[in-house]
C-alpha positions in Angstrom: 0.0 0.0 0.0 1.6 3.5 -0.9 1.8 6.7 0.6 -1.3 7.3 -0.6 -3.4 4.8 -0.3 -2.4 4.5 3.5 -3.4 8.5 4.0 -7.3 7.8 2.5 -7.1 4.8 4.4 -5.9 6.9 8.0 -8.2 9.7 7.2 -11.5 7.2 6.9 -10.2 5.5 10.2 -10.4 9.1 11.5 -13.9 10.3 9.9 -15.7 7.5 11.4 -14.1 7.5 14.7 -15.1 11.6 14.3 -18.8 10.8 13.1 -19.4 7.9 16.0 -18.5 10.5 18.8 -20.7 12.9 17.5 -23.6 10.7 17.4 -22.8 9.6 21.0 -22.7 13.0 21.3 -26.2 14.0 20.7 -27.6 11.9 22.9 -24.7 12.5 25.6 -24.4 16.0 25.2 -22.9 16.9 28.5 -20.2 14.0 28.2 -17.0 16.4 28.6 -15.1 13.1 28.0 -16.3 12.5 24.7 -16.3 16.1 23.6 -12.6 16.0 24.3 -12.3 12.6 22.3 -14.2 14.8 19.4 -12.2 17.4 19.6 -9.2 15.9 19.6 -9.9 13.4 16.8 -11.6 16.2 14.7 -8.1 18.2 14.8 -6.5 15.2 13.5 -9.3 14.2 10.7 -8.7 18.5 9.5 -4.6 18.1 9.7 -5.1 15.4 7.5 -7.3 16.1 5.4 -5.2 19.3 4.7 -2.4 16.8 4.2 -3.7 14.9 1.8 -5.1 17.7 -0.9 -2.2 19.5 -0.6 -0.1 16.3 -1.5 -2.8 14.8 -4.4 -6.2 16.8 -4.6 -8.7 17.9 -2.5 -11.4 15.9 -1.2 -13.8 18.6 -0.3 -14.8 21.6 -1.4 -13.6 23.4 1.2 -10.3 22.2 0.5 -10.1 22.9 -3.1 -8.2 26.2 -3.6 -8.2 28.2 -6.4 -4.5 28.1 -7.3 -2.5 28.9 -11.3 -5.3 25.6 -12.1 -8.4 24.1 -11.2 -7.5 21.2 -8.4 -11.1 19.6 -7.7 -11.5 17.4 -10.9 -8.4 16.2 -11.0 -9.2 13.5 -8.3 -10.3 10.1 -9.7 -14.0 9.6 -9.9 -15.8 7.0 -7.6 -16.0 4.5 -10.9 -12.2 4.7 -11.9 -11.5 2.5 -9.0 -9.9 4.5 -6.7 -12.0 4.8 -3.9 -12.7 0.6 -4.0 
């Protein structure tokens, strides 16, 4: 596995882990344990995501900047196999 491959791999690790604790979250809202779990892991998740579209390309919107080119269609589409 490259580079790469291991960085979408990390940063999916991370989303979920982020997207769990913030469903715990809503029905826990006062949990000041889990909010610092959430914060924490959403720091990481933004580091890198920032990471990795500065590296290859962006993979939000928010993320795409508008450099000397156009950098969000230059990601593979779902159906090229990339994100299998």
């Amino acid at each position: 596995m490259g580079n790469k491959e291991q960085l979408l791999r990390d940063i999916g690790i991370v989303c979920f882990t982020v997207t769990e604790l913030c469903l715990y979250l809503d029905t826990h809202p006062t949990d000041k344990n889990a909010m610092e779990y959430f914060n924490h892991y959403n720091r990481i998740k933004q580091q890198m995501v920032r990471e990795f579209s500065q590296k290859y390309y962006p993979l939000s919107l928010d993320q795409a900047e508008c450099g000397k080119e156009w950098q969000w269609a230059l990601a593979p589409m779902p159906w090229e196999g990339e994100c299998a």
